[in-house]
N, C-alpha and C positions, 0 to 999 in steps of 0.2 A: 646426552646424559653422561658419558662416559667421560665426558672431558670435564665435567661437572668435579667427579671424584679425583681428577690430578689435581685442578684448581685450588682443591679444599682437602687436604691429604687428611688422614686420621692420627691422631697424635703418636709418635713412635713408643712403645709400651718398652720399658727397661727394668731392670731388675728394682730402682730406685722411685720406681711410679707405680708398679704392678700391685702392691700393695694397695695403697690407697684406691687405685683405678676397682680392683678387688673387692674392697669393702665396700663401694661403691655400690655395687651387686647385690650386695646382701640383704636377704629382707630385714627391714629395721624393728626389735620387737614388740612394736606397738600396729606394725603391722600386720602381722602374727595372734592379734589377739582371738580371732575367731578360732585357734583351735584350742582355745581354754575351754570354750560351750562343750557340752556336755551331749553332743548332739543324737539325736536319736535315728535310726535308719528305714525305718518300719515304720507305714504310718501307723499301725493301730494299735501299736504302742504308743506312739507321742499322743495320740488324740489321745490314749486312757492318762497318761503323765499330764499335758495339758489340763484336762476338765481336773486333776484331781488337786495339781498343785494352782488349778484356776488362773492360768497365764495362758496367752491367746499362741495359738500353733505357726508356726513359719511353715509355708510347704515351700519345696524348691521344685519345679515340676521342667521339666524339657522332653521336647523330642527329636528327635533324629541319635547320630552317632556323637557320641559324649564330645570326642575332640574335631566336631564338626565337619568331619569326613562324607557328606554325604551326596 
């Protein structure tokens, strides 16, 4: 595997590519659109928001530890 990584080097980052390599990274803002919503944290507020503005509920529900440490 190791020899894998000399084979196939990673392209050398310069003051002249680090830019673009940069933006590269960046989230694009249309990917970004989910934190235009409005969202709500609590369900028994959304479920009142919901039935009142009559639009169906998104739940996001998980379990264990958030960044999957478990």
């Amino acid at each position: 595997m190791y020899h894998d990584v000399i084979q196939n080097p990673p392209p050398t980052v310069t003051l002249d590519t680090f830019d673009s390599l940069f933006a590269q990274c960046l989230p694009k803002p249309q990917a970004e659109r989910w934190t235009e919503i409005a969202w709500e944290t609590e369900l028994w507020p959304a479920r009142q928001r919901s039935a009142q503005e009559n639009k169906p509920l998104f739940l996001w529900a998980m379990n264990g530890h958030p960044i999957g440490c478990v």
